[in-house]
N, C-alpha and C positions, 0 to 999 in steps of 0.2 A: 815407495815413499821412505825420506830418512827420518829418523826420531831423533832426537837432543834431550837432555833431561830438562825440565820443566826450573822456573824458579820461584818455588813457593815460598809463603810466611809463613812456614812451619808444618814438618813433616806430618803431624800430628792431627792440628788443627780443623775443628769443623763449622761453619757456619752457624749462624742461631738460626733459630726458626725463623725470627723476626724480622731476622735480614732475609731471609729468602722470600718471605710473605711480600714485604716490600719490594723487591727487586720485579716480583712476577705480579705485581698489582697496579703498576703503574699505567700501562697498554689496557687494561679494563675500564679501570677509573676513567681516564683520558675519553673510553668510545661512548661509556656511559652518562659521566655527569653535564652531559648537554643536552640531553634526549628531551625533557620537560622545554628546551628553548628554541628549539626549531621550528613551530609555530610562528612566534615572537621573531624569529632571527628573519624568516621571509620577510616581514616588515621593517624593521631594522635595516637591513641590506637593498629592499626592494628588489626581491630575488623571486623566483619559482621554484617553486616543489624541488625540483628537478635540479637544481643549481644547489639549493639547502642540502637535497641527500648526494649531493658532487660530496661535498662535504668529509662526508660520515664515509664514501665510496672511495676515495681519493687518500681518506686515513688509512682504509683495511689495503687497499694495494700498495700505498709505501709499505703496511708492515710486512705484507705478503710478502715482497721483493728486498727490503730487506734483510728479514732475517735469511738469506738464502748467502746475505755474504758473512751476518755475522757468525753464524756457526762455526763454516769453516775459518774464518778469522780466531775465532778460541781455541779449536785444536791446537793451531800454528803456536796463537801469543796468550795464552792464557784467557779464562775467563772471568778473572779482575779487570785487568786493565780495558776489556772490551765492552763490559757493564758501565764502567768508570766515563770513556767516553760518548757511548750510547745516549746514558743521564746528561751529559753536557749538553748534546743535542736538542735532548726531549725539552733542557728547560730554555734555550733560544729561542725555540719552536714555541714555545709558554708564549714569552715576550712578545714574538711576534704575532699571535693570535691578538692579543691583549690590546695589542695598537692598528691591529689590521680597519684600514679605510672603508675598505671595498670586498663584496664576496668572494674575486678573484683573489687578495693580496690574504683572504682569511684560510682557503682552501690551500694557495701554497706554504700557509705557515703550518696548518694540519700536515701536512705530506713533512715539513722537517720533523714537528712533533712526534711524528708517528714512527718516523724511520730509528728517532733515539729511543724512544719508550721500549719498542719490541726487542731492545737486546737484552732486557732483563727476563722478559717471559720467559722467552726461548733459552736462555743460558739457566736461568733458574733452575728449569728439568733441565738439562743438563749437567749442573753441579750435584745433583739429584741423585744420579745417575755415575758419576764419578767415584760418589762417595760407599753406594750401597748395591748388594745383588738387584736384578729382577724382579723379585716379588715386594721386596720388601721394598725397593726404590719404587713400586707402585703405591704400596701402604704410604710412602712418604711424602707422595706427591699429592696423594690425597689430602693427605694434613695442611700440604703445602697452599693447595689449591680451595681447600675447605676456607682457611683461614683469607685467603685471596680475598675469597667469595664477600668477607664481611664488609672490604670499603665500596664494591661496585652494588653492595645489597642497600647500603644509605645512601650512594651515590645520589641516584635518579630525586629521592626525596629532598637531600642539601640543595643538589641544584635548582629545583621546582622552587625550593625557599629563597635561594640566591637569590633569581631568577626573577621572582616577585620581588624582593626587596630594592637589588641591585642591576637588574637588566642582565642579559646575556652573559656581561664581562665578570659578574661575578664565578660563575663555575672555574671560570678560566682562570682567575685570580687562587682558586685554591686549588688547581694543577700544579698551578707555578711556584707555591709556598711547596706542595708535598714532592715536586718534582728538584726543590733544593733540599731537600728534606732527604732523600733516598739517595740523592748525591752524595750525601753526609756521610752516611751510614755507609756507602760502597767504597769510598777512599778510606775511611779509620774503621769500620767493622768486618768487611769482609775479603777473607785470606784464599787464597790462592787452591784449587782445589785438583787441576789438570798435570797430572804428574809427568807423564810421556807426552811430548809435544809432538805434530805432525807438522815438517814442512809443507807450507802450502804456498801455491804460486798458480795461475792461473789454470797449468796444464791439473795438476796437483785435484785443485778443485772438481776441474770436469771430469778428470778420472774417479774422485771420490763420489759422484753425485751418478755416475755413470754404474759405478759398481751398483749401487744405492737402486738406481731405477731398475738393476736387473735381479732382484730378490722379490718374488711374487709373493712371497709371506711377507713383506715389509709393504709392500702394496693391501692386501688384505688389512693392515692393522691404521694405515696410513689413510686409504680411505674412507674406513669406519669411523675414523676422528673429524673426515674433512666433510663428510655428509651431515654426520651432526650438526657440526658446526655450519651446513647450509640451512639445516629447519632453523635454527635459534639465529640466526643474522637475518632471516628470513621476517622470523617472531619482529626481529630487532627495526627491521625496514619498515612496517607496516605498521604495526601497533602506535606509537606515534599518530602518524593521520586517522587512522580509524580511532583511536581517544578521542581526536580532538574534532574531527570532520564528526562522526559518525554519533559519538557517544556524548557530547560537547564535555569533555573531562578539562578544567585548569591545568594549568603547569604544574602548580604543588600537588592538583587530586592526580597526575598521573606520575610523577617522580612517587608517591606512594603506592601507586598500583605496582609499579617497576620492580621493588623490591621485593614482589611475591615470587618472581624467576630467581632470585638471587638465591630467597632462603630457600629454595627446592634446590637450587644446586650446591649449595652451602651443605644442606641435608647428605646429599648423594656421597658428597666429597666425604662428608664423615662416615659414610656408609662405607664407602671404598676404605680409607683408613684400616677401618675395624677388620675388616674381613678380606680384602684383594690377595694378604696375604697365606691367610689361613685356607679361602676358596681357587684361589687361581684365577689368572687373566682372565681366559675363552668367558665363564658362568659370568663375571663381572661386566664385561664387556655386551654380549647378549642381552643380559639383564636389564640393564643402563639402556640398550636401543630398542628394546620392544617397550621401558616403558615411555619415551619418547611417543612412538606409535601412538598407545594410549592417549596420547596429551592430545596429540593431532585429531583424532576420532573424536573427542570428546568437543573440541572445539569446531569441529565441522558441524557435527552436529547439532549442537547450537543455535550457527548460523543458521544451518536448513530449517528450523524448527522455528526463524524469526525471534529467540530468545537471548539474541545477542546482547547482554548487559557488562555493565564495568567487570562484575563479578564472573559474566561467563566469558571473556576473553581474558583473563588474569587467570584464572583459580586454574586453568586447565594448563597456565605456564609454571605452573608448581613441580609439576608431574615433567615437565621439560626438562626444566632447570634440574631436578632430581634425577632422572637418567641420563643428562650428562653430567652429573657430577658423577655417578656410579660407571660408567661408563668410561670416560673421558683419561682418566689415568691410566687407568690398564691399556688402555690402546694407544696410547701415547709411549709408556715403558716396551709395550710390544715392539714398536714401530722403531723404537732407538734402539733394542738391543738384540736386531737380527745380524748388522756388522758395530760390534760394541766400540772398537778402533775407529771409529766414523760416529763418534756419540755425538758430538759436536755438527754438523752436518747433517746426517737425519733429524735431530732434533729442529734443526733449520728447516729442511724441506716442507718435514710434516707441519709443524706452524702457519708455514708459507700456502701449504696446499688447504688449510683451513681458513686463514684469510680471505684468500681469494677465490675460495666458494663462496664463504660470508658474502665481499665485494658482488661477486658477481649476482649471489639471490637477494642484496640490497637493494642493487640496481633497477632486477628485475619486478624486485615489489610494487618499488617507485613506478615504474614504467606504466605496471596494471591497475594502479592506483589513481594514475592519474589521467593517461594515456589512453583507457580501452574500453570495452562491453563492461568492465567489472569495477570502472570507476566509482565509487560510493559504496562500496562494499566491503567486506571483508573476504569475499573469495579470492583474490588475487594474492593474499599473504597465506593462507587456508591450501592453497593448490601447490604454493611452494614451498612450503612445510610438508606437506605431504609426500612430493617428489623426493624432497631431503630422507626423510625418515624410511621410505620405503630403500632406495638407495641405500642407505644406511643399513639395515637390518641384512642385504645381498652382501656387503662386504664382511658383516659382521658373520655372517653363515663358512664365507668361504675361509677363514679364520683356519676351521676347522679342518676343510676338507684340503687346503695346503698344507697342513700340517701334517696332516696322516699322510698325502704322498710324498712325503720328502722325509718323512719318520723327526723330525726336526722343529720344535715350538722353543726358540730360548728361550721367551719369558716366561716359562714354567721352569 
């Protein structure tokens, strides 16, 4: 691959926090501040279960898929200009929810929303990652993501208020104000951070993404991120209808349940912060998914015991939301900085292999939710979370045991 020097806004220069908060909050916000209206939105549309979570499945595979080009698009042309038109996308995609007729013309305006949202996540750790070592690019992801955590933590509650007030189109209406909003800030606030550029060109890409797949430590840290990210999309699929079916929760009384996940992983993030750098990845990372496990047990539990109340399917997503927040960065820093020259592209992949585990254990919530023996229940969200976490905890093991054979952990 040939390099070119980069052309930044100054040699020096480093983003605010504020812009990176915002850059990497926009893809959360967008999955969450609907959740309280999909109830509501079946009727509205005169849709099924099933068409409603197209929806929410249709958003996590555009991001899945696209982040896998934006990455390497930032290597090549920087990761300003790539954020810059990401946001253009994300707020068209706004518009066209906002005016959408029909459940079909509302799911393909989700699919453009989503494909611009995810270039700030994904590029976010990456400018992340630009700027600072391994451990300490974990400590700052955490801030990074700590601070994320704050608008998808009121998200669910604004919406549920929206929602009540203004129908559906209100959430969506304050997408489209915060998604001009971050647009703002990424043309006049944020400078240029990708110093050596990588030609990339189709061959380029597959070669990059091919190297990528043959690094079994990057696999160990990459799956550990995309299992988690199955329990908690998992949480994400189900809880929803089990509020509303199971527990008869309002839209406002469940956009306030919602934010009991946010402030555990809010929590975590500052956990991570504090400490990723002073303990190291591996302890961080472990830590973060066994206490995941815990959340799952606890919430099985529950069920079996017929004690399933507002309080016992929420309180035990504290404990979620708080192992992946402690969790979540270290293995994510891990996972980009096995070929550092490829920061931009692993950061892609991994994203992408989290999304569409999300998509895929949305799907299958929905499916058992509505579709099987486990219809009216909560075992079908319970079993898939469980799968996740255990998954999870195997990749998070083999962390180790790659690293000692290859004598080699760059995130330490």
């Amino acid at each position: 691959m040939s390099t070119r020097p980069s052309q930044t806004s100054g040699p020096d220069k480093k983003p605010s926090l504020a812009v990176l908060i915002a850059i990497t909050t926009v893809t959360p916000l967008a999955m969450q501040i609907y959740l309280p209206s999909l109830a509501g939105m079946m009727i509205v549309f005169s849709a099924t279960a099933g068409e409603i979570q197209l929806s929410m499945s249709a958003f996590f595979i555009a991001v899945a898929v696209s982040q896998l080009f934006w990455g390497p698009l930032s290597d090549q042309y920087g990761r300003r200009p790539i954020i810059i038109a990401g946001m253009v996308l994300f707020v068209i995609g706004s518009v066209l929810c906002l005016v959408a007729p029909t459940i079909e013309a509302l799911i393909a305006a989700r699919v453009i929303q989503a494909a611009g949202s995810c270039a700030g996540m994904v590029l976010g750790r990456a400018i992340v990652r630009d700027l600072y070592g391994p451990r300490q690019a974990a400590s700052m992801i955490g801030f990074v993501t700590m601070g994320m955590a704050v608008m998808p933590t009121v998200a669910p509650a604004i919406g549920g208020i929206l929602d009540q007030f203004y129908g559906w189109q209100g959430g969506f209406v304050l997408l489209l104000v915060f998604g001009v909003g971050v647009l703002w800030m990424s043309i006049f606030s944020l400078p240029e951070t990708h110093k050596e550029r990588t030609a990339v060109g189709a061959k380029q890409v597959l070669r990059s993404y091919g190297m990528i797949f043959k690094e079994p430590l990057y696999w160990s840290y990459g799956l550990t991120a995309a299992f988690n990210a199955l329990t908690y999309f998992a949480y994400l699929g189900g809880a929803p209808y089990i509020a509303s079916g199971l527990l008869s929760l309002s839209a406002a009384e469940m956009g306030i349940y919602f934010m009991v996940v946010a402030i555990g992983y809010m929590a975590g993030n500052f956990i991570s912060g504090k400490f990723a750098e002073r303990v190291g990845i591996f302890p961080m990372v472990l830590t973060g998914t066994l206490t995941g496990v815990l959340s799952v047990a606890l919430i099985a539990g529950f069920a079996a015991f017929g004690s399933l109340t507002a309080m016992g399917l929420f309180l035990p997503m504290f404990l979620l939301g708080l192992g992946n927040g402690i969790c979540l960065p270290s293995a994510l820093v891990g996972a980009i900085s096995v070929r550092p020259e490829m920061t931009g592209s692993a950061a892609g992949l991994t994203a992408s292999l989290q999304v569409g585990t999300g998509a895929i254990s949305g799907s299958l919530v929905a499916w058992l939710y509505a579709d099987s023996f486990m219809a009216g229940t909560a075992w079908g969200m319970i079993l898939v979370m469980a799968l996740g976490s255990g998954l999870s905890v195997v990749a998070a093991l083999s962390i180790r045991h790659v690293s000692a054979r290859r004598s080699f952990l760059p995130a330490e």
